[in-house]
Structures are given as structure tokens and as C-alpha cells.
C-alpha atoms as a printed R data frame, in Angstrom:
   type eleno elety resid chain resno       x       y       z
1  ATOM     1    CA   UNK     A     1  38.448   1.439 -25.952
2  ATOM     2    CA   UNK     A     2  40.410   0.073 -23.021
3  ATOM     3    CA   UNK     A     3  39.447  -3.122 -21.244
4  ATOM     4    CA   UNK     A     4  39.189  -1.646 -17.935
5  ATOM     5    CA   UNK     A     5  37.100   1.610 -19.564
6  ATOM     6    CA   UNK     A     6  34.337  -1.566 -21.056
7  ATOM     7    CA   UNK     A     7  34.677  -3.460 -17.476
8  ATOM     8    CA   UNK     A     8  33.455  -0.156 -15.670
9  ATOM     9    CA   UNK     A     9  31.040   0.637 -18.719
10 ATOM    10    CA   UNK     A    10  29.514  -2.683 -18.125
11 ATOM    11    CA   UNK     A    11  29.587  -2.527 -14.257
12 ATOM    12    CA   UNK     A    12  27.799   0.660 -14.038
13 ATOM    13    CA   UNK     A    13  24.899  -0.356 -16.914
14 ATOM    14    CA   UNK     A    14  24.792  -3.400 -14.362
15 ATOM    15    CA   UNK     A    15  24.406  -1.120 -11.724
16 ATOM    16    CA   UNK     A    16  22.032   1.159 -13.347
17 ATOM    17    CA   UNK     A    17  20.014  -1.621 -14.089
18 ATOM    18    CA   UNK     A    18  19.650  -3.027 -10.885
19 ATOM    19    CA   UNK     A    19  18.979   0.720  -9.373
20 ATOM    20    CA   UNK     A    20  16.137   1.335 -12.231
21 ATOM    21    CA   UNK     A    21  14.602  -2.052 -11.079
22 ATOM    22    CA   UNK     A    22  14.560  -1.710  -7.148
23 ATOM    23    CA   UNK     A    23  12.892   2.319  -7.586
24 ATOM    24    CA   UNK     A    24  10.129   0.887  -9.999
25 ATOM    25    CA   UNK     A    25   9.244  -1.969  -7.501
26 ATOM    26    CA   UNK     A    26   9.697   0.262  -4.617
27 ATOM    27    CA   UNK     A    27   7.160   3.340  -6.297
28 ATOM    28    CA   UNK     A    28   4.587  -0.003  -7.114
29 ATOM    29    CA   UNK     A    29   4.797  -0.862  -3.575
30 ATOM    30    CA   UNK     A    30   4.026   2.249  -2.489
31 ATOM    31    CA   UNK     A    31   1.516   3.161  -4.705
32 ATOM    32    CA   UNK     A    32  -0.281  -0.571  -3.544
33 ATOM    33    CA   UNK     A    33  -0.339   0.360  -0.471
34 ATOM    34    CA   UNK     A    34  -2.109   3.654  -0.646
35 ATOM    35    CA   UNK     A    35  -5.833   3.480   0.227
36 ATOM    36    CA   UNK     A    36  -8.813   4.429  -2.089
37 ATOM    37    CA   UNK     A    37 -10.228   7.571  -0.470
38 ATOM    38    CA   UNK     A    38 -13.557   6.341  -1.694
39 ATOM    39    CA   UNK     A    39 -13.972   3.026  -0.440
40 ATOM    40    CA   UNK     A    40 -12.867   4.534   2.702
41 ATOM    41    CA   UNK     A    41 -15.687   6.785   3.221
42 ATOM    42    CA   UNK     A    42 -17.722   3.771   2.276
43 ATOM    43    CA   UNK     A    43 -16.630   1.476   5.056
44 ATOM    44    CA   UNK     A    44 -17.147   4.236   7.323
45 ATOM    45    CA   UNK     A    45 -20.953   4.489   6.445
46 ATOM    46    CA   UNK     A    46 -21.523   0.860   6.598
47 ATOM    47    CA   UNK     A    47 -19.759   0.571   9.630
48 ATOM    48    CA   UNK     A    48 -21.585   3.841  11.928
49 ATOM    49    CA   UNK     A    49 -24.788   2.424  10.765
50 ATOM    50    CA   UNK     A    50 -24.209  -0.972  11.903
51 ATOM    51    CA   UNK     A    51 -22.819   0.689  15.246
52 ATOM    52    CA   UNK     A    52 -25.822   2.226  15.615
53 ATOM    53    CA   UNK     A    53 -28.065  -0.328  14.656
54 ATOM    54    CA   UNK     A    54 -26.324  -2.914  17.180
55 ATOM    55    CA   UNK     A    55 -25.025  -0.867  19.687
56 ATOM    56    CA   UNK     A    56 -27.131   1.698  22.126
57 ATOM    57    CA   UNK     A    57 -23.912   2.989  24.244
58 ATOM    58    CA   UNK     A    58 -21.855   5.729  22.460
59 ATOM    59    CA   UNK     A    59 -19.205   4.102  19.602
60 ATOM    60    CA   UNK     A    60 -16.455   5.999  18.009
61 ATOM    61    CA   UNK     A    61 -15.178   5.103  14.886
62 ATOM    62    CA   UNK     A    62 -11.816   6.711  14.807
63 ATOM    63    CA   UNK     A    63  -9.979   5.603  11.564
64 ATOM    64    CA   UNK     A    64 -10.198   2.533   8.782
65 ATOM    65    CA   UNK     A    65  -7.517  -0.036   8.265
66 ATOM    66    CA   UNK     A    66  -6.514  -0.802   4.587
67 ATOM    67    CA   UNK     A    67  -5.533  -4.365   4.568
68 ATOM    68    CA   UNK     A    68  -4.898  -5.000   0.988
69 ATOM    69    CA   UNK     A    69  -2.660  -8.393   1.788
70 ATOM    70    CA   UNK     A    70  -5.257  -9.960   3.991
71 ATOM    71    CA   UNK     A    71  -3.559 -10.395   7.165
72 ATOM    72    CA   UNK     A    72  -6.504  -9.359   8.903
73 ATOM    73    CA   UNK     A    73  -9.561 -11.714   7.400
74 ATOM    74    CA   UNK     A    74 -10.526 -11.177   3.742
75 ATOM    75    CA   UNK     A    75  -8.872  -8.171   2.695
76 ATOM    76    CA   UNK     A    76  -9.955  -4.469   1.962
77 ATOM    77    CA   UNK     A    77 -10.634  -1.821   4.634
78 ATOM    78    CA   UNK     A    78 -11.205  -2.888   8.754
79 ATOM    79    CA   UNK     A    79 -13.044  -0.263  10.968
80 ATOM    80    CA   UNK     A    80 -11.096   0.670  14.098
């Protein structure tokens, strides 16, 4: 085999590599980032019973924040 056919061989294995590693840490990111449908509805309960436990005015929960990195207190799923 020809020196420049084993430079290119090797370049696009390098390449290949490198491609194979950023889509597996891009699908992980992803897939961290997707909320559990479950503990969803759960924060939802707790939170329109403390609403209406605390609050007498009308209160509209209107969607649930995942924060699984913990910019936003402690982590897990925020009310809003």
C-alpha cells in the first residue's frame, strides 16, 4: 500500500473516531435532558395542592421546569 493511501486511511479512522465520539456524547446529552413524564405529573400535584392550600385567589400552574443541573436551587422539576 502507498504512503499517501495509509496517511488518508489513518486520517479518516481519526476522523471517524472523533465523529463516533461527538454523536454518542451529543445523543447522552440529549437523552439527560429529557424530563421523566412521571415525576412531572408528580410536581404538578404537590404543587396545585399547595396553591390551594396557601393561596385563596385563582393560580394557574401552566408548565414544570426540569432543572436537572441545578441552576435553579436543588435540582429536579420547578413549577411555573
Amino acid at each position: 500500500m502507498s504512503k499517501t493511501k495509509k496517511i488518508l486511511l489513518t486520517l479518516l479512522g481519526v476522523f471517524s473516531f472523533i465523529l463516533v465520539g461527538v454523536v454518542i456524547l451529543l445523543f447522552s446529552f440529549t437523552q439527560s435532558m429529557k424530563a421523566d413524564p412521571d415525576e412531572e405529573k408528580k410536581i404538578r400535584d404537590q404543587a396545585e395542592r399547595y396553591l390551594e392550600e396557601t393561596f385563596d385567589e385563582g393560580t394557574e400552574i401552566y408548565d414544570a421546569l426540569y432543572d436537572n443541573m441545578g441552576n435553579r436551587g436543588n435540582g429536579g422539576y420547578i413549577p411555573i
